[in-house]
C-alpha positions as CSV (number, residue, x, y, z in Angstrom):
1,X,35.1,-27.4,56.8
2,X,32.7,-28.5,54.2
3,X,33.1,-28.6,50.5
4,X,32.0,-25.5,48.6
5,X,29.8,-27.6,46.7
6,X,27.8,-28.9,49.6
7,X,26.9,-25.3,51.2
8,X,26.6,-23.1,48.1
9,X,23.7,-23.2,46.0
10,X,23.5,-24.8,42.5
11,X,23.7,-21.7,39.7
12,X,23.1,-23.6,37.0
13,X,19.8,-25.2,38.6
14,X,18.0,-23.0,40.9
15,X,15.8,-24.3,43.3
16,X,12.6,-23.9,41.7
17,X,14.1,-25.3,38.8
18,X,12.7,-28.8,37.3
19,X,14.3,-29.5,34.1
20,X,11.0,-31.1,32.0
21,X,10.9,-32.8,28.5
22,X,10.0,-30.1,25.9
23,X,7.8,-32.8,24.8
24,X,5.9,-32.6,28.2
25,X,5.6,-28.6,28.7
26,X,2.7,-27.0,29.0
27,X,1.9,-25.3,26.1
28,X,2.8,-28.7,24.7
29,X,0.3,-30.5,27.0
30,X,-2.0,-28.1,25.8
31,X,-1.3,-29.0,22.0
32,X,-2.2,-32.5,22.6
33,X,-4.9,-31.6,23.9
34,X,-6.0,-28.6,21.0
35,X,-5.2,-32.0,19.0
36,X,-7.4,-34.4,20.5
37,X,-10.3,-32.0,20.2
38,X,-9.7,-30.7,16.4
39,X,-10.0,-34.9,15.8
40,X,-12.6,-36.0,17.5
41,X,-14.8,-33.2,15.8
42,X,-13.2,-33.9,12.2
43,X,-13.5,-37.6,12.6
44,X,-17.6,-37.7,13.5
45,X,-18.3,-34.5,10.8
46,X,-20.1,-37.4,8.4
47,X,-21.8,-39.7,11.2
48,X,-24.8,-37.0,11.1
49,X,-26.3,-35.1,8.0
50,X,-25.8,-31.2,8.1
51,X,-27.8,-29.4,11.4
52,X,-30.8,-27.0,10.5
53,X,-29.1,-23.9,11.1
54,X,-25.8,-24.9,9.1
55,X,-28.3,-25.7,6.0
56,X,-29.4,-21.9,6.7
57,X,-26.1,-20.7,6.8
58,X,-25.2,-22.3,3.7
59,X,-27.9,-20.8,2.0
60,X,-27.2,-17.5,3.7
61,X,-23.4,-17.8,2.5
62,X,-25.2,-17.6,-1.0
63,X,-26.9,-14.3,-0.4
64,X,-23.4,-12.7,1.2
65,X,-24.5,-9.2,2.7
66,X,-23.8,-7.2,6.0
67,X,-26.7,-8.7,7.5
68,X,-29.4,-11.3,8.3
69,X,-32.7,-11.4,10.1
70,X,-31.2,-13.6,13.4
71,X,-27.5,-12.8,12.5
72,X,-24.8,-10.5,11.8
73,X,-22.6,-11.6,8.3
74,X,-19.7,-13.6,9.3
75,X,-21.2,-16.7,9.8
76,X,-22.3,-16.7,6.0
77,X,-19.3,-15.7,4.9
78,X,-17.6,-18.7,6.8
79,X,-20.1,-20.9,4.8
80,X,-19.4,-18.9,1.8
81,X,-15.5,-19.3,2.4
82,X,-15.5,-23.0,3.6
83,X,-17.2,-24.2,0.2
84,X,-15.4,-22.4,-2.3
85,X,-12.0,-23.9,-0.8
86,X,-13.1,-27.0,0.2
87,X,-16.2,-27.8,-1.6
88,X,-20.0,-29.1,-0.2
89,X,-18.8,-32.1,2.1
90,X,-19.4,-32.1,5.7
91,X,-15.8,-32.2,6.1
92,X,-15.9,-29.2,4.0
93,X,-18.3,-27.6,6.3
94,X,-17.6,-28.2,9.5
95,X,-13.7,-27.7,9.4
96,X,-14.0,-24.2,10.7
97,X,-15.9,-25.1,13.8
98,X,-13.6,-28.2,14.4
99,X,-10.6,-25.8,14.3
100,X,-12.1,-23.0,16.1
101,X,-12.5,-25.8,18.9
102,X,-9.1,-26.7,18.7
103,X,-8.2,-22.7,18.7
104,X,-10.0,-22.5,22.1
105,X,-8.0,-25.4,24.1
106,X,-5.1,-23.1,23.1
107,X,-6.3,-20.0,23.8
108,X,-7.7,-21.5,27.2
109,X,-4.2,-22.6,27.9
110,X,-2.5,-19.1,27.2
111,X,-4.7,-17.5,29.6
112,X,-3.6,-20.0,32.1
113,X,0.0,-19.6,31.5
114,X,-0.6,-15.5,31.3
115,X,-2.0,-15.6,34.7
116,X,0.9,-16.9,36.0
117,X,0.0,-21.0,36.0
118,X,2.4,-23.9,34.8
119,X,2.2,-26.9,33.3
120,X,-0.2,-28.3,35.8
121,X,-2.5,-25.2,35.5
122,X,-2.4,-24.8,32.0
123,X,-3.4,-28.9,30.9
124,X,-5.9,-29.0,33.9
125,X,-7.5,-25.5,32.4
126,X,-7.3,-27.1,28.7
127,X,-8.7,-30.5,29.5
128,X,-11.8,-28.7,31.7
129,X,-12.4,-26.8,28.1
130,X,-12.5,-30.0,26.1
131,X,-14.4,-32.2,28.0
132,X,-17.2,-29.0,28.4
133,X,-20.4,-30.9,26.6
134,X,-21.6,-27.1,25.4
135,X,-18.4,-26.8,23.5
136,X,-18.5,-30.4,21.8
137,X,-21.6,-29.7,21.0
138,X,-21.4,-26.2,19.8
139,X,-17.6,-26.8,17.8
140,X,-19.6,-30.1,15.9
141,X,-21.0,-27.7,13.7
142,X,-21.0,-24.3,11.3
143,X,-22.6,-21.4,13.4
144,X,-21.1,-18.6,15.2
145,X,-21.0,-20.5,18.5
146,X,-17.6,-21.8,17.8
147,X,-16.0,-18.4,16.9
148,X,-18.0,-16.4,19.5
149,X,-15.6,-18.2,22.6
150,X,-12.3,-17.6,20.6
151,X,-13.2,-13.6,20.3
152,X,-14.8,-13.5,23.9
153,X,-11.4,-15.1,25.3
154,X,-9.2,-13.2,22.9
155,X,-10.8,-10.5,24.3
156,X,-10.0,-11.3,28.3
157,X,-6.3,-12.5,27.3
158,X,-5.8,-8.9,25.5
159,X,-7.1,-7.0,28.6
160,X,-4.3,-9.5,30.9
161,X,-1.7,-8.0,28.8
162,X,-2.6,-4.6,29.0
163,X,-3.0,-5.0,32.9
164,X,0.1,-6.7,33.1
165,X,2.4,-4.8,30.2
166,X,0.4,-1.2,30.7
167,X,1.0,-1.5,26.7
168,X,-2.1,0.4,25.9
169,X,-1.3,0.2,22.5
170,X,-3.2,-3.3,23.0
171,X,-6.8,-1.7,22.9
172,X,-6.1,-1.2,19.4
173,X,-6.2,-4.8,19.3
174,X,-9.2,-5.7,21.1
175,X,-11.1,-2.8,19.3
176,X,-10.6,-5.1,16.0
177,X,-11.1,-7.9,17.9
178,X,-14.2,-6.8,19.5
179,X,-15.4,-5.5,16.2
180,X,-14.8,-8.4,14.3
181,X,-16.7,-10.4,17.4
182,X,-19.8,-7.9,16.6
183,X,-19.5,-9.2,12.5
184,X,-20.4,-12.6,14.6
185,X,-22.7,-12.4,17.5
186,X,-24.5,-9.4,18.7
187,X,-24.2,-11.1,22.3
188,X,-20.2,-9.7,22.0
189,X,-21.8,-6.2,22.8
190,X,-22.3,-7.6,26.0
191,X,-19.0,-9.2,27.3
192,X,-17.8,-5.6,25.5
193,X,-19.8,-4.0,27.9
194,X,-19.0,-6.8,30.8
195,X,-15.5,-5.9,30.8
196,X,-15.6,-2.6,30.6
197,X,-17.9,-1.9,33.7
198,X,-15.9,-4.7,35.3
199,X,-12.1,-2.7,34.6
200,X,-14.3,0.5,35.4
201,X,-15.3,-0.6,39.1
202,X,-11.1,-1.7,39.5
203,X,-8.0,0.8,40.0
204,X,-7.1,-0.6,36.4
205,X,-9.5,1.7,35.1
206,X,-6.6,4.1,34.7
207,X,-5.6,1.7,31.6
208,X,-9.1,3.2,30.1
209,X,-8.2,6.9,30.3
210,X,-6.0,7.4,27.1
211,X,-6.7,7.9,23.5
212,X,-5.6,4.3,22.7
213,X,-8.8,3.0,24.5
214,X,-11.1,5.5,22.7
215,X,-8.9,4.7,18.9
216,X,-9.6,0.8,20.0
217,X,-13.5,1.3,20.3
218,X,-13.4,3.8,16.9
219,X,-11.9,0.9,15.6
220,X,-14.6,-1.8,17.0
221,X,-17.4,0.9,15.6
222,X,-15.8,1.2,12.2
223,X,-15.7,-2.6,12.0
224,X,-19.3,-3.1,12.8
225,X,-21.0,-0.1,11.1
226,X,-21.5,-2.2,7.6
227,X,-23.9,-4.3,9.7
228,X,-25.7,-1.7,11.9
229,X,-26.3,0.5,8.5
230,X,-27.8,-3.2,7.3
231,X,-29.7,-3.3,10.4
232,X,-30.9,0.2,10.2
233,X,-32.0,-0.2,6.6
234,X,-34.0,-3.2,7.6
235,X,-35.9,-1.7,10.6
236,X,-33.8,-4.0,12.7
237,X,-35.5,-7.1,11.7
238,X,-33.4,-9.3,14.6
239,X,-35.3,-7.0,17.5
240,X,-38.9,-8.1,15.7
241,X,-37.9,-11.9,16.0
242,X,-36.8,-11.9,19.2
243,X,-40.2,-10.0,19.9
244,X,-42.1,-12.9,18.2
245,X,-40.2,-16.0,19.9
246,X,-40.8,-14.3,23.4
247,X,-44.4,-13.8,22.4
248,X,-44.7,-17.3,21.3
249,X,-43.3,-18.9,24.0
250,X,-40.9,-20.8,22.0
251,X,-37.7,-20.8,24.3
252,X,-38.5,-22.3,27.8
253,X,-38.0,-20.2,30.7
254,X,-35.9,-20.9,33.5
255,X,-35.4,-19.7,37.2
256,X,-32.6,-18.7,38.3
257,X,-31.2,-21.9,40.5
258,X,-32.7,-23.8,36.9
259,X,-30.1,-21.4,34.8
260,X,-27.3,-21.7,37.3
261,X,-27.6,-25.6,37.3
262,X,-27.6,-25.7,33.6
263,X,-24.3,-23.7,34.1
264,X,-22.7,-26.3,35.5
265,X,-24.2,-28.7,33.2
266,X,-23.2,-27.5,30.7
267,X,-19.6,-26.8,31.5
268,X,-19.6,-31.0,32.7
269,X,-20.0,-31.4,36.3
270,X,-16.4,-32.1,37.0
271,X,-15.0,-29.0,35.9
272,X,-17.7,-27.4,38.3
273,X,-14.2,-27.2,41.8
274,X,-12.1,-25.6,38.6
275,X,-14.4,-22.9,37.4
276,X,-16.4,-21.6,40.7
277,X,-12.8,-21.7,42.7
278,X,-11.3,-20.0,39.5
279,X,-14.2,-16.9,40.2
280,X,-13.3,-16.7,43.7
281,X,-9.5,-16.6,43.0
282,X,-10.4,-14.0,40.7
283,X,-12.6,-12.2,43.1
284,X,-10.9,-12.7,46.3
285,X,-7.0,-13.6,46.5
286,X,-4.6,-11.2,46.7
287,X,-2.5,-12.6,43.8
288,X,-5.3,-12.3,41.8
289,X,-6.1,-8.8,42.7
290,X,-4.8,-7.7,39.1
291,X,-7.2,-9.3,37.2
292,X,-10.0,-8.9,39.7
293,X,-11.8,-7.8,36.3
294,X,-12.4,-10.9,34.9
295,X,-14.2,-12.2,37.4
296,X,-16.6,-8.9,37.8
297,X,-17.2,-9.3,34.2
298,X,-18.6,-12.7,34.1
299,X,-21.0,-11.6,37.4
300,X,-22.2,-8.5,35.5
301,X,-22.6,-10.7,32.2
302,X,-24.6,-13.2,34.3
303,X,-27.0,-10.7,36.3
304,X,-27.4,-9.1,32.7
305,X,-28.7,-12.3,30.5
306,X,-30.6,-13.3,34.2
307,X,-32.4,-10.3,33.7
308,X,-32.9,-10.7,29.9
309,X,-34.4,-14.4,30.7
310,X,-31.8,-15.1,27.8
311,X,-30.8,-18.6,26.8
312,X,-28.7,-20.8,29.3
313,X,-25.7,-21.3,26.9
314,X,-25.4,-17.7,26.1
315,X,-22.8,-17.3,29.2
316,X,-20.5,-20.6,27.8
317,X,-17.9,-18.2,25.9
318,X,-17.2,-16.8,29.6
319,X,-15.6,-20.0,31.4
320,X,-12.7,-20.8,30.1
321,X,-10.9,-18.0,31.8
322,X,-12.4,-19.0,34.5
323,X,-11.2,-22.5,33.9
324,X,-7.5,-21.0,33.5
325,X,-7.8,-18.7,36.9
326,X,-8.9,-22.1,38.6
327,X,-6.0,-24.1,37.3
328,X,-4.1,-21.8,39.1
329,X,-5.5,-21.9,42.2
330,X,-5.5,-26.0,41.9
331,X,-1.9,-26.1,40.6
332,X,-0.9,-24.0,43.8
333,X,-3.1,-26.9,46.1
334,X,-1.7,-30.2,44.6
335,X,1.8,-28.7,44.8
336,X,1.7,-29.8,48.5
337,X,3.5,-33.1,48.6
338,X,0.8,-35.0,50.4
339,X,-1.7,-33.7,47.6
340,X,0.5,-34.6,44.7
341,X,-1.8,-37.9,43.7
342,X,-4.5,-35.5,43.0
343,X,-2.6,-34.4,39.7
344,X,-3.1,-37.3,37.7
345,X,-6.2,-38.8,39.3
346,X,-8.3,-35.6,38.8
347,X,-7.0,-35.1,35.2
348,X,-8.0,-39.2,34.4
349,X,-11.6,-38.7,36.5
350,X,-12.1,-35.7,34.0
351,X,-11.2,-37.5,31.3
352,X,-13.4,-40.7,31.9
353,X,-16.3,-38.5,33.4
354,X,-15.9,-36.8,29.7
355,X,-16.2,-39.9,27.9
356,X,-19.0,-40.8,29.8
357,X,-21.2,-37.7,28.8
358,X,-19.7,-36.4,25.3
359,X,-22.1,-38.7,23.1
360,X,-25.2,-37.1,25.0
361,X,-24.1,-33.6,22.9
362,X,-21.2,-34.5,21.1
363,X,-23.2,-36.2,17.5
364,X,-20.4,-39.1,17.8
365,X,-22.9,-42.4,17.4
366,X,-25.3,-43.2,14.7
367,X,-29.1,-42.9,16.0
368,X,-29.5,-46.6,16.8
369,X,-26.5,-46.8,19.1
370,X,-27.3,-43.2,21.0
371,X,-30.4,-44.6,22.1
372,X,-29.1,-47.9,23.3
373,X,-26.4,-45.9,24.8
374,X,-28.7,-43.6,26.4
375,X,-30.9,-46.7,27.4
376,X,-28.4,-47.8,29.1
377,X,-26.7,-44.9,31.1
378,X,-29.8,-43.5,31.4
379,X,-28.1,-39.9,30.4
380,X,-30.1,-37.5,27.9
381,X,-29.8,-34.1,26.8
382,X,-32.1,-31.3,28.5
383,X,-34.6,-29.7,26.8
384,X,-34.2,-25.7,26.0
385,X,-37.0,-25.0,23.6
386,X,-40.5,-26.0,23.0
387,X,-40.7,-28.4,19.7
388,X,-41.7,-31.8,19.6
389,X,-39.0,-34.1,19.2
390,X,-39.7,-38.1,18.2
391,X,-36.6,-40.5,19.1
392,X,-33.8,-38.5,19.2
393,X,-33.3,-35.2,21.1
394,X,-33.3,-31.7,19.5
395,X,-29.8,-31.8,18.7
396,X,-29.8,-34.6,17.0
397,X,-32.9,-34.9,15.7
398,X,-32.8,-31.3,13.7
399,X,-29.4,-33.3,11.4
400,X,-32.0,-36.1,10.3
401,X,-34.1,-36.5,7.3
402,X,-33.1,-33.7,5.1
403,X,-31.7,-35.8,2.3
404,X,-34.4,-38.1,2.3
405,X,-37.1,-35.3,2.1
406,X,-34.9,-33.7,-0.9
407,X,-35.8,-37.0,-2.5
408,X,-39.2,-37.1,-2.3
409,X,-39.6,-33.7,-3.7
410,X,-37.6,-34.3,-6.5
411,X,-39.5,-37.3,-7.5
412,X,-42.9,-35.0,-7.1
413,X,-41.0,-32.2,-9.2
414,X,-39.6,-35.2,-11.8
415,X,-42.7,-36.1,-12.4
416,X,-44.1,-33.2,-13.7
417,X,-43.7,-32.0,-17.6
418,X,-40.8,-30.1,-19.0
419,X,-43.1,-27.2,-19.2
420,X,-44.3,-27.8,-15.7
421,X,-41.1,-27.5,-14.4
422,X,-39.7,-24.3,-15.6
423,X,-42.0,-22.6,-13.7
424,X,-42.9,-24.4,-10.6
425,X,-41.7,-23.2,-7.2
426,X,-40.3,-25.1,-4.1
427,X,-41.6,-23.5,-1.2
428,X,-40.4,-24.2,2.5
429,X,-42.1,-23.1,5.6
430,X,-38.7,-23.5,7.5
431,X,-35.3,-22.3,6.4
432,X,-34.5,-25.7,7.2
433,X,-36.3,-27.2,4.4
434,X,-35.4,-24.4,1.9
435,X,-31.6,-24.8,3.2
436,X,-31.7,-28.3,2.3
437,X,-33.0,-28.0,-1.1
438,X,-30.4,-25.6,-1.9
439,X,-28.0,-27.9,-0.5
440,X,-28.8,-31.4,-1.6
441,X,-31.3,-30.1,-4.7
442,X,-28.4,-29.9,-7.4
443,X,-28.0,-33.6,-7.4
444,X,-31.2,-33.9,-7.8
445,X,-31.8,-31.5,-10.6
446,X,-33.8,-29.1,-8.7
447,X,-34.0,-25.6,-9.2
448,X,-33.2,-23.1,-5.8
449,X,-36.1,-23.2,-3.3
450,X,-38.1,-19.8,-2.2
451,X,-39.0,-19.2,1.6
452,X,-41.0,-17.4,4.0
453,X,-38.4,-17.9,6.7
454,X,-36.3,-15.3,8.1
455,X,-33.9,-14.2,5.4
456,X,-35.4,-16.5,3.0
457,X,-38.1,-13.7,2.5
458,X,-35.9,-11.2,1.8
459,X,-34.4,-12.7,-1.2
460,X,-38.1,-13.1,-2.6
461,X,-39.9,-15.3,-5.1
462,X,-37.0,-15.4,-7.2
463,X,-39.4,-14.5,-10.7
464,X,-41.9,-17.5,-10.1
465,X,-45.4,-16.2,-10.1
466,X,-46.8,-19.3,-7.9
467,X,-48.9,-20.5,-11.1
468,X,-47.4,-24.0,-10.0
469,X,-45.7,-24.5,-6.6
470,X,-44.1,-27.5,-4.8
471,X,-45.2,-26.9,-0.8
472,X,-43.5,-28.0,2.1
473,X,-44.3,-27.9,5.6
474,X,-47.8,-26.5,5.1
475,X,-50.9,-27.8,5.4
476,X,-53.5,-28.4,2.7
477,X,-56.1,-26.3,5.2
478,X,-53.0,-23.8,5.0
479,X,-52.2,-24.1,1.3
480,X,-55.6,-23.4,0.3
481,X,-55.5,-19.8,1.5
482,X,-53.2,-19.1,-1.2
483,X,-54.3,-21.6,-3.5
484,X,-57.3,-23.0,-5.7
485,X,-56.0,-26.3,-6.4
486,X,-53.9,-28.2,-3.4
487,X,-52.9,-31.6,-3.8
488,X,-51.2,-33.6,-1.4
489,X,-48.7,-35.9,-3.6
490,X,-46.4,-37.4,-1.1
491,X,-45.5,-37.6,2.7
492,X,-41.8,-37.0,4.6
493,X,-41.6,-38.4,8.1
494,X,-37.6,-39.6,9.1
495,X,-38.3,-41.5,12.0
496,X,-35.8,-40.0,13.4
497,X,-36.3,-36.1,12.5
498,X,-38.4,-33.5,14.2
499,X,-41.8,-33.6,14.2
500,X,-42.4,-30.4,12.5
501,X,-40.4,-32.2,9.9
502,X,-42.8,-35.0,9.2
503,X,-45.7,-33.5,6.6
504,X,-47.4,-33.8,3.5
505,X,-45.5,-32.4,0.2
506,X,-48.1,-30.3,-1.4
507,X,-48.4,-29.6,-5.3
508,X,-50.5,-26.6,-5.6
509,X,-51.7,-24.2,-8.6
510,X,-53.5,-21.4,-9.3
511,X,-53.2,-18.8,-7.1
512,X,-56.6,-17.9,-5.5
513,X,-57.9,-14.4,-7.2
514,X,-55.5,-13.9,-10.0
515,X,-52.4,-12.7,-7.6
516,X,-49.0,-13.9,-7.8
517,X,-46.3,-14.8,-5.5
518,X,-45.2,-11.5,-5.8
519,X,-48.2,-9.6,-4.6
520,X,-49.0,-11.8,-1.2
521,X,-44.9,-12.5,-0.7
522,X,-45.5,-9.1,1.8
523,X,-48.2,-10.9,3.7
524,X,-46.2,-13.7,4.4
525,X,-43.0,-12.4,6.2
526,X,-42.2,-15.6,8.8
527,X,-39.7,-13.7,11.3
528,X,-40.2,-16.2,14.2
């Protein structure tokens, strides 16, 4: 007769049990991970200058309203918030972007673990999300691209819980959450939209049918309205740009296989078996049948900006759900003992892979050493729109050359007479160039600059009547439209800056028939 011990199971372990260091969960595996990604960011925030668009958003986060000409408000009041805390360095700047990176490894990671995937599923799903180049690239500086995959995801891990609790309460959540997401990106209308056709065309549409759905989307609207009152006092300025940049071919224009490659580009190659097997699980298994709506959201999101002709990147906030439904899938494939190796040797080809291409998006080396470096592996980033770049790509290039060009007008405006300069106006032709004298121009004694660029115009000539004016970006051909007397005093050209940055600084006066800045500022709105 055998022991009792050797026939009857083992209470106090079950057999699926494997006790595992607290230290080595996954959620903790996960946190390292969050960790590694918050650092990296933080660490490189000085090696570039600020990017074009943060210097705009900096100088949009001194104009705080309820909308922009390219942007709902919350971006500006991040900028706004980030610099009264923290003050003007890039640390300062582009801590909000390096933590909303760090906030999407986790949130990756908890849609893993709500799906039903351990600590296999959960790291491999986490470490797919950091090594993506289109998230190093977009968490390495201020703009809403950071935020928009923390609400988008937030979003899809809300609607897990309400499939899985039938707590319909939730939708009060995701109606803030989604409303807040609309405060950041417009493009959150559509993954709103995405999911909702997506639970619609599920039997979890019955989750939809009760008044804590329709309280959740009052709630959204309410949360939005202050910027679509903005938008509607403004004629909807943001439809009129997009107008102009399709009519001016600035974006380049890609087929479909083109858009669908840059998907997996974009995302890093390797994660490419994690993310398309995650959107068949999704679509296809039977254990996935509950959540079937994730995966019909991304398709209807990605028919929807395919037939927009919309930028490539604009699908990015989707994947990392589909990252988590993949881990799953993997984690149930390597538990096979004779596929065990793949555990480890996947996670370390992701991670060397990762290395490999991060400094091609990720602004991690000084100028001098990306081009040797990209010499060398002969990796480079792809081009997306049509400006004229000199050494560096776009994304790089678009961080050089601001301070240096803050200088030069400075020593133009210095150089004028006390009298002069109370009444001489620094013009920019880019919100780049007016962002940067706002930024760097107090150390320089320089007063605020004026603009024709996007929301620039709308906050005017700020009282100068153009009787004097400090040019940039123009030409003198150009200037003299507007002026009698154009002088070119000085010339900015970073090597290593766009070429539309490289010009002549123009000292102008004497506005051509008598008028002022404030009688031709109508004729020369720049919404492109």
């Amino acid at each position: 007769m055998a022991a009792a011990s050797d026939s009857a199971p083992n209470l106090a372990h079950p057999p699926d049990f494997h006790p595992t260091n607290r230290f080595l969960t996954g959620p903790a595996l996960v946190a390292y991970i969050a960790a590694a990604k918050f650092l990296i960011h933080f660490a490189s925030a000085k090696v570039y200058g600020p990017f074009i668009d943060e210097l705009y958003f900096l100088a949009c986060g001194q104009h705080l309203a309820w909308g922009y000409v390219d942007m709902p408000p919350l971006t500006a009041f991040q900028a706004w918030l980030t610099r009264h805390l923290f003050g003007d360095s890039m640390y300062s700047i582009r801590l909000f972007p390096s933590l909303a990176g760090a906030g999407l490894i986790l949130i990756t990671g908890a849609i893993a673990r709500a799906l039903g995937g351990k600590r296999f599923a959960q790291a491999i799903a986490a470490l797919g999300a950091f090594i993506s180049i289109g998230f190093l690239a977009f968490d390495s500086y201020l703009s809403m691209n950071s935020v928009e995959p923390l609400v988008w995801m937030g979003c899809a891990l809300l609607v897990i819980k309400i499939i899985q609790t039938e707590n319909t309460k939730l939708w009060l959540w995701f109606g803030v959450l989604a409303g807040i997401g609309m405060l950041n990106k417009d493009t959150m209308l559509l993954f709103g939209f995405a999911l909702v056709a997506g639970l619609l065309l599920t039997p979890e549409r019955r989750l939809m049918f009760n008044r804590w759905f329709l309280l959740g989307g009052v709630l959204a609207f309410i949360i939005f309205l202050p910027n679509l009152v903005w938008m509607i006092q403004h004629h909807f300025p943001h439809l009129e740009l997009l107008a102009n940049i399709k009519r001016n071919g600035r974006d380049i224009q890609f087929s479909i296989v083109q858009f669908l490659g840059y998907q997996a580009g974009l995302m890093h190659p390797a994660t490419l078996p994690i993310w398309l097997l995650g959107l068949w699980s999704l679509l296809a298994r039977r254990e996935m049948r509950k959540f079937r709506v994730l995966g019909l959201a991304y398709l209807i999101a990605l028919v929807a900006l395919l037939l927009m002709h919309a930028k490539v990147y604009y699908l990015l906030p989707a994947y990392p759900m589909l990252l988590a439904a993949g881990g799953v899938f993997w984690e149930g494939v390597v538990a096979k003992p004779r596929l065990k190796w793949l555990k480890l040797s996947y996670a370390v080809f992701m991670v060397v892979t990762g290395a490999l291409l991060a400094p091609t998006f990720l602004p991690i080396l000084p100028p001098e050493t990306y081009l040797r470096y990209t010499q060398m592996t002969h990796l480079a980033q792809p081009r997306i729109e049509n400006r004229s770049t000199n050494a560096l790509p776009q994304f790089f290039a678009d961080r050089c050359g601001w301070q240096t060009m803050v200088e030069k007008v400075a020593q133009v405006y210095n150089s004028l007479s006390p009298e002069e300069r109370v009444k001489t106006a620094i013009i920019g032709n880019d919100f780049g160039q007016t962002g940067a004298v706002d930024y760097y121009g107090p150390k320089y004694g320089l007063p605020k600059s004026i603009g024709t660029h996007l929301s620039n115009w709308y906050w005017g000539p700020r009282g100068y009547t153009g009787e004097i004016a400090i040019v940039l970006g123009d030409t003198k051909r150009g200037a003299s439209q507007w002026f009698d007397n154009v002088e070119e005093v000085a010339e900015v050209g970073d090597p290593y800056a766009m070429r539309q940055e490289h010009f002549k600084i123009l000292l102008c006066r004497n506005p051509k028939n008598g008028m002022t800045l404030e009688d031709v500022w109508p004729r020369i709105k720049n919404f492109n």
